[in-house]
C-alpha positions in Angstrom: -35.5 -71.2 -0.6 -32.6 -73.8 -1.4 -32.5 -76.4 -3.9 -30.3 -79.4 -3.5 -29.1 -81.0 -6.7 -30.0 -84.7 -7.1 -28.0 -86.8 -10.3 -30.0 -86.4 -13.7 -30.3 -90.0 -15.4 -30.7 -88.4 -18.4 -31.3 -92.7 -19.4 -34.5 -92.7 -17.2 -36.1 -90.7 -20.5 -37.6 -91.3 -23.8 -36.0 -89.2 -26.9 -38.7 -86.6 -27.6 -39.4 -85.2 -24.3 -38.5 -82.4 -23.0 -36.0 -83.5 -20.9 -34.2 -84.8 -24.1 -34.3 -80.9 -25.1 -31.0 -79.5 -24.6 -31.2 -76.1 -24.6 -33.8 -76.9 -21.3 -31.4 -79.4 -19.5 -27.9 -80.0 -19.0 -26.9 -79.2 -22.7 -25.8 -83.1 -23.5 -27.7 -84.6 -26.6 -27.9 -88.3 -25.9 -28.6 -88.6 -29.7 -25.8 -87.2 -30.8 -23.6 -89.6 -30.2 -19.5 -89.5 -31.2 -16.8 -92.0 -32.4 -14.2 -90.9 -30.5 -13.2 -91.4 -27.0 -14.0 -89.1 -24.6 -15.8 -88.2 -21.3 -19.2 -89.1 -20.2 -21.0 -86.3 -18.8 -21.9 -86.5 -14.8 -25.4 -83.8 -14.5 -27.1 -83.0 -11.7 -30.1 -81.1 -11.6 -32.4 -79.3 -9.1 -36.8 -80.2 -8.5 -38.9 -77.6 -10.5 -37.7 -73.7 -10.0 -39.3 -70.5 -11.0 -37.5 -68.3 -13.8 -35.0 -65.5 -12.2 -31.4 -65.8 -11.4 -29.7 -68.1 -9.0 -26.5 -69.0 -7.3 -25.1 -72.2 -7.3 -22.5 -73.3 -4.0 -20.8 -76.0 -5.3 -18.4 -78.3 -3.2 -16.3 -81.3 -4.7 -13.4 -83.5 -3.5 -10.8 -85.5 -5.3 -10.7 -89.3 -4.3 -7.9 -89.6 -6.5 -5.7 -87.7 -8.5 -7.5 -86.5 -11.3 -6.9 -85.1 -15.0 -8.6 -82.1 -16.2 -12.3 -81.7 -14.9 -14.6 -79.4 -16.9 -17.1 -77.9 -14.7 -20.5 -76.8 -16.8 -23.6 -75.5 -15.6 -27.1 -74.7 -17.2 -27.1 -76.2 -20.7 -23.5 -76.8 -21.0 -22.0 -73.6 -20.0 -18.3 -73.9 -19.3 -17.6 -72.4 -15.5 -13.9 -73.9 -15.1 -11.7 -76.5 -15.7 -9.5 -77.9 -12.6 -6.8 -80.4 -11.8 -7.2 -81.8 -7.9 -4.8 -83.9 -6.3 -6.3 -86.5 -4.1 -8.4 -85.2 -0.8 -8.0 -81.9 -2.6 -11.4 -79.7 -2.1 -12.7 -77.3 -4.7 -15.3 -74.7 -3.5 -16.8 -72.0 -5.7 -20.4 -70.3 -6.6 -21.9 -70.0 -10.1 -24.3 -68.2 -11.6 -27.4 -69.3 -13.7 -30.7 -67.9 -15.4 -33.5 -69.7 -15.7 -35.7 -68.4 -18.4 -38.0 -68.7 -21.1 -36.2 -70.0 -24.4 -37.3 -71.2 -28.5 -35.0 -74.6 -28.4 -33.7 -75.2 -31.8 -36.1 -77.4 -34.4 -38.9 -75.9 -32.0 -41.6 -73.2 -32.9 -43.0 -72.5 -29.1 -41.5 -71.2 -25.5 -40.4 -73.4 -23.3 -39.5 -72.9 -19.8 -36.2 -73.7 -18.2 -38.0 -75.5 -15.3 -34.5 -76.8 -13.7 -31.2 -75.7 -12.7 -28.1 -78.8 -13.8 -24.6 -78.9 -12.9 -22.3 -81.1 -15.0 -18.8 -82.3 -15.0 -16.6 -84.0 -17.2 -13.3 -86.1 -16.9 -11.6 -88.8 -17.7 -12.1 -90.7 -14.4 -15.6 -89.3 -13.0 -14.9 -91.9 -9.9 -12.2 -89.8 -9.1 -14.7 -86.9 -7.9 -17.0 -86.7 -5.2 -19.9 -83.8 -5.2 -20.1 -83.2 -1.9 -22.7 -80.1 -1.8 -24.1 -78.5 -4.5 -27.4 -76.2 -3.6 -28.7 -73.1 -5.2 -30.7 -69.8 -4.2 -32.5 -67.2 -5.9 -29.8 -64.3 -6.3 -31.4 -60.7 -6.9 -28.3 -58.5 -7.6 -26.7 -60.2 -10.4 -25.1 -58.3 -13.6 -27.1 -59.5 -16.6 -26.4 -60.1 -20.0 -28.5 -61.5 -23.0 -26.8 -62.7 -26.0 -28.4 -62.3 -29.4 -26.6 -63.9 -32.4 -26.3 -67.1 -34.5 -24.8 -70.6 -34.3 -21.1 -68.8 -33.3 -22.8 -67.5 -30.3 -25.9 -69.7 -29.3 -25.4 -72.6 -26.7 -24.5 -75.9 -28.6 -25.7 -79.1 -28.1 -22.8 -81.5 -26.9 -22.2 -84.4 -28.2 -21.4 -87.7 -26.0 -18.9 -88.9 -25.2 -17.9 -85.1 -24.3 -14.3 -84.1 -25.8 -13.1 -80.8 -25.8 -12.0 -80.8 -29.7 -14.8 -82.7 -31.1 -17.8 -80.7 -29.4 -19.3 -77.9 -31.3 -19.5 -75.0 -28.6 -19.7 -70.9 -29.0 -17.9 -68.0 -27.2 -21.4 -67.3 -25.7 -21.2 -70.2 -23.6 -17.7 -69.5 -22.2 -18.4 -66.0 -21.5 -19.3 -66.2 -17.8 -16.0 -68.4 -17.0 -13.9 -65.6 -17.0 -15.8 -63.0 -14.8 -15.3 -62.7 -10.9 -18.2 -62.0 -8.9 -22.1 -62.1 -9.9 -22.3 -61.8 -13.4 -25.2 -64.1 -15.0 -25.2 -65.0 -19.6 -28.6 -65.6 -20.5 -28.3 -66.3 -24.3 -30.9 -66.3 -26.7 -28.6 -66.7 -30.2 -29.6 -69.7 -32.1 -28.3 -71.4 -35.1 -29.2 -70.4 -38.5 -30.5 -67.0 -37.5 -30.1 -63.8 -39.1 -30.9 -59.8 -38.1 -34.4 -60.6 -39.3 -35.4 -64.0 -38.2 -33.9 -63.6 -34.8 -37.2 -61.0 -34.7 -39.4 -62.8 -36.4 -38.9 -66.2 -34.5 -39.7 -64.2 -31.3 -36.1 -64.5 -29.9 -36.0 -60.9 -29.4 -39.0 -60.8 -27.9 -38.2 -62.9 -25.1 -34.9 -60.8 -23.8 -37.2 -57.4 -24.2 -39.8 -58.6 -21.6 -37.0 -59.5 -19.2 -34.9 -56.5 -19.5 -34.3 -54.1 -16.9 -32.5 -50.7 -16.9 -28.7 -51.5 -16.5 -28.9 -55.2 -18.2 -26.6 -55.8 -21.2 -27.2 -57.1 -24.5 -24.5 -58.3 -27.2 -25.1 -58.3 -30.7 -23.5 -60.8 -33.2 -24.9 -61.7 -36.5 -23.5 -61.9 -40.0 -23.2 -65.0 -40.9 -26.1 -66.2 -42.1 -27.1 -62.1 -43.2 -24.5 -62.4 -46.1 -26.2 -65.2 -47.5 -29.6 -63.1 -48.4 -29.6 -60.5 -51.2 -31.8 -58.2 -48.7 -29.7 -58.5 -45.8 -26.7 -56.7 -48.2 -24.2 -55.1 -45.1 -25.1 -51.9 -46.1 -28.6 -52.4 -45.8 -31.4 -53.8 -44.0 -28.4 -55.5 -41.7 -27.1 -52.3 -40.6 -31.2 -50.7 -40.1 -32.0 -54.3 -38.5 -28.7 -53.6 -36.2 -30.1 -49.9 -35.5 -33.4 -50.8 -34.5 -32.2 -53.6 -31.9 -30.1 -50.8 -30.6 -32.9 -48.4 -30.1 -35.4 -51.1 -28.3 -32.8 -51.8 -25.8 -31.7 -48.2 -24.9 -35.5 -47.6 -24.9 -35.3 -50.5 -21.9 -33.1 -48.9 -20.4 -30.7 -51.2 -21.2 -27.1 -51.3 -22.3 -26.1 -52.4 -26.2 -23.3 -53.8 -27.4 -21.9 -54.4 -31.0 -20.0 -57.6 -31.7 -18.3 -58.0 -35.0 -18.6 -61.5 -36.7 -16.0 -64.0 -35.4 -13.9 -65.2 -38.7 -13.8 -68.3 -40.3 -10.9 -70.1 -41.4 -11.5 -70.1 -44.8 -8.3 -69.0 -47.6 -7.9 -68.4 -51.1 -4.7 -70.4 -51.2 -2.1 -71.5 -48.3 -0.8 -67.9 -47.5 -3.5 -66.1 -48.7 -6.5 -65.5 -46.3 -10.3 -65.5 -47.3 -12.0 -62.9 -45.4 -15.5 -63.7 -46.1 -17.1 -61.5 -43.7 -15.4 -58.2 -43.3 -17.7 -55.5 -45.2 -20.2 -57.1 -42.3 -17.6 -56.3 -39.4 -17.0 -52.9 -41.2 -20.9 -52.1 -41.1 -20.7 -53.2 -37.5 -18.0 -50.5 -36.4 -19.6 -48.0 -38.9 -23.2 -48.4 -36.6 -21.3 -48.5 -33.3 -19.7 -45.2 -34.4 -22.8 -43.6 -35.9 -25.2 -44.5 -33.0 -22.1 -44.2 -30.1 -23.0 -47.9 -29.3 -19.9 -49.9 -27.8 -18.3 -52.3 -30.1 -16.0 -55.4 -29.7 -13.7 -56.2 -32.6 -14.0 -60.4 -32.1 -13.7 -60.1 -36.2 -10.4 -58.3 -36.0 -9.3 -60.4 -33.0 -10.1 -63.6 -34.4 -9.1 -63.0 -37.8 -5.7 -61.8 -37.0 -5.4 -65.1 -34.7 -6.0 -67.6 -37.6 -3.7 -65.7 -39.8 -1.1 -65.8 -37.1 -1.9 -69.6 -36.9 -1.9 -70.4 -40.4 -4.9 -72.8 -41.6 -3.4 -75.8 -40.6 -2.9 -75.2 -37.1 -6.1 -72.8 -36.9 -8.3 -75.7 -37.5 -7.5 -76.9 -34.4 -9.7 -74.4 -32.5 -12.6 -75.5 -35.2 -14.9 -78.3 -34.9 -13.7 -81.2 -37.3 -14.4 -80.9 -41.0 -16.1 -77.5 -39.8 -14.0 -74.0 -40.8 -16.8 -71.6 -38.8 -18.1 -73.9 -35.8 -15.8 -73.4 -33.0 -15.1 -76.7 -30.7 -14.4 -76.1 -26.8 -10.4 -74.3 -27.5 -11.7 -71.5 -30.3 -14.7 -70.7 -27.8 -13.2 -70.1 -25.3 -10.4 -68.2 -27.0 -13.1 -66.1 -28.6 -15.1 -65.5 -25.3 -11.8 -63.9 -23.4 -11.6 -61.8 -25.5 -15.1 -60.7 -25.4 -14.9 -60.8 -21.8 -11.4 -58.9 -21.7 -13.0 -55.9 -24.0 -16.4 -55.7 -21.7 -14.1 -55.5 -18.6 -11.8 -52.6 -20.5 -14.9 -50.7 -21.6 -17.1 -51.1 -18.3 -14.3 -51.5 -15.7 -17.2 -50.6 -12.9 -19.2 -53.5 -13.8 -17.5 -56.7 -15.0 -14.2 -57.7 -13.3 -11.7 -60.3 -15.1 -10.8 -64.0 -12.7 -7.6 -63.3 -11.7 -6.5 -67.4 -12.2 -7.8 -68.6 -15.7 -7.5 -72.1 -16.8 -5.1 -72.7 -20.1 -7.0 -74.1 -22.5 -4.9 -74.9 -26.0 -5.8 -77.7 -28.6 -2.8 -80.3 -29.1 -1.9 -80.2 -32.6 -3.7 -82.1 -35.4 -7.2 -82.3 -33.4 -8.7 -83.3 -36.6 -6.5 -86.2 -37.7 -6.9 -87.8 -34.1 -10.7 -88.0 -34.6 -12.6 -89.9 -36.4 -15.7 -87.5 -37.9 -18.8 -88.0 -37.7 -21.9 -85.9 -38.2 -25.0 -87.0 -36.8 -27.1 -83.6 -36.1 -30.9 -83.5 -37.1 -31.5 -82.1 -39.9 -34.6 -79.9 -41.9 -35.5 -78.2 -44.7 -35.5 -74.6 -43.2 -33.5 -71.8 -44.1 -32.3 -71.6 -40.6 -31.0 -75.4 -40.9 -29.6 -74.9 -44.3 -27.9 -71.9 -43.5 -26.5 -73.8 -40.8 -25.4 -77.3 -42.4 -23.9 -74.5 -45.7 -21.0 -73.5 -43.3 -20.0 -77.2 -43.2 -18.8 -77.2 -46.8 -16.7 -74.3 -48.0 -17.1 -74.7 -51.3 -21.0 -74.1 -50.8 -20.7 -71.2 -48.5 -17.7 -69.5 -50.9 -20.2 -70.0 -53.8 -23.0 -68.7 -52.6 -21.8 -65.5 -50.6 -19.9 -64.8 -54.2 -23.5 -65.1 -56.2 -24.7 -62.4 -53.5 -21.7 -60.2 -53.7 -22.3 -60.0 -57.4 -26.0 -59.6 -57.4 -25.1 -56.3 -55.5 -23.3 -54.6 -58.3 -26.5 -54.7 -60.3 -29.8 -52.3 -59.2 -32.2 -54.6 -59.9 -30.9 -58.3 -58.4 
């Protein structure tokens, strides 16, 4: 069966319903809105589908010449970004799961009843859609994502612009394969080893999986924060058991270290917050013979090659953890690059990537503004802690010393 898109009015409803719920539509939060100029999102969407995979055949032409175009499926999942010249045609196919999710604020399943394509750019008139259809697809490569708020699939602000958006390497990820290769990702913000289970996140990817699927593992940062989530401890025998569930599935694991922050002591001196968590990591993936990507080592190495200043450009403003659309999808080639070195069989690298680098001084050319919802859960305040430095510095610093004594 096919399923023609049709434009989402995203207007047409009421805040509150779920069609407002981004991690169920096109990944746009009309309530979040910015105060700096940038792109209104175009979203189309499909009539109701059943959960599985699908393949999306998308056509577009250039009217006019046309500045950058970011191409998004599912909840705001980056696909490409293109330049057209007018009459210029750009064909490709994309892949999407549909599935059963826990939106953030949100204690119950939801379905993902619809499949959305999305654009961005400066001059939307400039593009025409003139196809876009998709079909159940039963051979796709799988992977499910497990992490926190650096992997899960943000919630875009509007206007859209590629420095001021929170995003995650988890929703770059499937830009840079070739071929059928589908992200479904179940990381959320706030979450830790131990809530991601007890939330029922975890849950949801082990009634899906099938022998052969693949499942990444990042957490950490919100871990550190909790005296009995020490790296050394119920982390790394959290970590363990994930591992055995899957390969019990049948099913592939992966270890991801955490991405680093940009957090310093002083200008040349570099804050690494996070690394006897990215040393437990490695120590699992060699204990257990799981594979392991380094995004820690990567990222951390980057920022110090950067220096802070130019580093926070990759960040969300006023935000030293939160990648914005440059730092994601710098994290998630390198993600992508290490699956493809360590399973060369399965996941093959676009040969053509888009360039995607910040101009300088992202932060000073925005004006900030932060307009999330906010709660009282640990989740949430783990989440809104990473937003102030001083906060987060103090409080993984109170942990670190409660460790030295037996009894803390």
């Amino acid at each position: 069966m096919k399923y023609e898109f049709h434009r989402f009015m995203r207007e047409k409803y009421e805040a509150g319903s779920i069609y407002t719920i981004p991690e169920i539509s096109d990944g746009f939060d009309a309530s979040l809105v910015t105060q700096w100029n940038g792109m209104q999102p175009v979203s189309f969407w499909t009539s109701e589908v059943v959960n599985g995979t699908y393949e999306i055949h998308v056509r577009i032409r250039a009217v006019e010449d046309t500045d950058e175009i970011y191409l998004f499926t599912g909840r705001k999942l980056l696909k490409d970004v293109i330049v057209l010249k007018k009459d210029e045609v750009y064909e490709r196919i994309f892949y999407q799961s549909a599935a059963r999710i826990i939106p953030r604020y949100h204690t119950r399943v939801y379905k993902e009843n619809y499949l959305f394509f999305s654009f961005c750019t400066s001059h939307p008139e400039y593009v025409k859609v003139e196809s876009c259809a998709a079909q159940r697809c039963q051979d796709a490569v799988r992977v499910y994502l497990c992490g926190d708020s650096t992997v899960t699939d943000q919630s875009c602000e509007i206007p859209y612009h590629p420095g001021g958006c929170y995003a995650s390497w988890g929703q770059e990820l499937s830009a840079y394969f070739e071929g059928n290769c589908v992200v479904q990702n179940q990381a959320h913000c706030g979450l830790t080893t131990e809530s991601f289970r007890e939330e029922g996140h975890f849950d949801l990817i082990l009634e899906q999986m099938t022998p052969g699927d693949f499942c990444l593992f990042q957490f950490g940062h919100n871990d550190q924060k909790l005296l009995h989530l020490r790296a050394q401890g119920q982390y790394l025998e959290n970590l363990k058991n994930f591992m055995i569930q899957i390969r019990e599935k049948g099913g592939i694991p992966v270890l991801v270290t955490p991405l680093g922050r940009n957090i310093w002591k002083n200008e040349k001196e570099y804050y690494d917050l996070l690394e006897d968590y990215a040393n437990a990591v490695k120590q699992l993936s060699d204990k257990m013979d799981v594979p392991c990507i380094d995004l820690h080592g990567a990222s951390v190495d980057f920022i110090c090659q950067c220096g802070q200043k130019r580093a926070r450009d990759y960040f969300h403003p006023d935000d030293y953890t939160h990648t914005n659309e440059y730092g994601a999808y710098l994290a998630a080639g390198y993600i992508a690059e290490s699956l493809a070195a360590q399973f060369p069989e399965v996941f093959s690298l676009r040969k053509e990537m888009p360039q995607l680098s910040p101009p300088r001084q992202v932060w000073e050319d925005l004006e900030r503004t932060d307009n999330r919802k906010t709660d009282q859960t640990e989740k949430e305040t783990f989440d809104r802690m990473e937003k102030s430095v001083a906060d987060l510095v103090e409080t993984i610093e109170k942990v670190r010393e409660c460790w030295k004594y037996e009894n803390c």
